[in-house]
C-alpha positions in Angstrom: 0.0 0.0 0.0 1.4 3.6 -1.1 2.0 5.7 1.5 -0.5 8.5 1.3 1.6 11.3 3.2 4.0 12.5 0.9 6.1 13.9 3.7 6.4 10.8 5.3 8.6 9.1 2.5 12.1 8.3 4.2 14.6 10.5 3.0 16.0 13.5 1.0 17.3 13.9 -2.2 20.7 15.0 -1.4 20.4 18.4 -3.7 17.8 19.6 -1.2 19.4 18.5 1.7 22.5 20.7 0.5 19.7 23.5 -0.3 18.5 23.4 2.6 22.1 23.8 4.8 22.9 27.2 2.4 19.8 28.5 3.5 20.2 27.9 7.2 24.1 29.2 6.7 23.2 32.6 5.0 20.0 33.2 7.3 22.7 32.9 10.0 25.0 35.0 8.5 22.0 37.0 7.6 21.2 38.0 11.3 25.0 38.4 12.6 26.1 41.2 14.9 28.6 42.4 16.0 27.0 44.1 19.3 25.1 40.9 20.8 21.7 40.1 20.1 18.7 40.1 22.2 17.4 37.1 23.8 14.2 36.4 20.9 17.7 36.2 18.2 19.8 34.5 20.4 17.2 31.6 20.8 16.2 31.7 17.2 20.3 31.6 16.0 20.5 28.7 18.3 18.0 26.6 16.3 19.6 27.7 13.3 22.9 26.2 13.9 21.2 23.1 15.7 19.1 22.3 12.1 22.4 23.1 10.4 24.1 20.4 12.5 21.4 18.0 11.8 21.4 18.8 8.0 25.2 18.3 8.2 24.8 14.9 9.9 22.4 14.0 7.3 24.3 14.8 4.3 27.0 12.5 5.8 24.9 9.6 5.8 23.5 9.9 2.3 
């Protein structure tokens, strides 16, 4: 039986899995500065470089 959630369908091309870390890498670039950042960027920068870890750690097991 075909599995009817589209999303659900075990892995990634690796092309989008490389999109996906340039993305993450310039929106973290994007949002760098110099004089801190308040405690909203600091938590979403955070979860940035976390996906970006997980992406990397995908891409090395395709």
């Amino acid at each position: 039986m075909p599995n009817p959630v589209p999303a659900a369908v075990p892995g990634l091309p690796l092309a989008r899995l490389h999109e996906i870390h340039d993305m993450l890498a310039l929106a973290l670039d994007a949002t760098e500065n110099p004089k801190g950042y308040p405690q909203p960027i600091r938590e979403a920068r955070s979860y940035m470089r976390s996906a970006l870890r997980h992406t990397v750690k995908l891409m090395g097991a395709v």
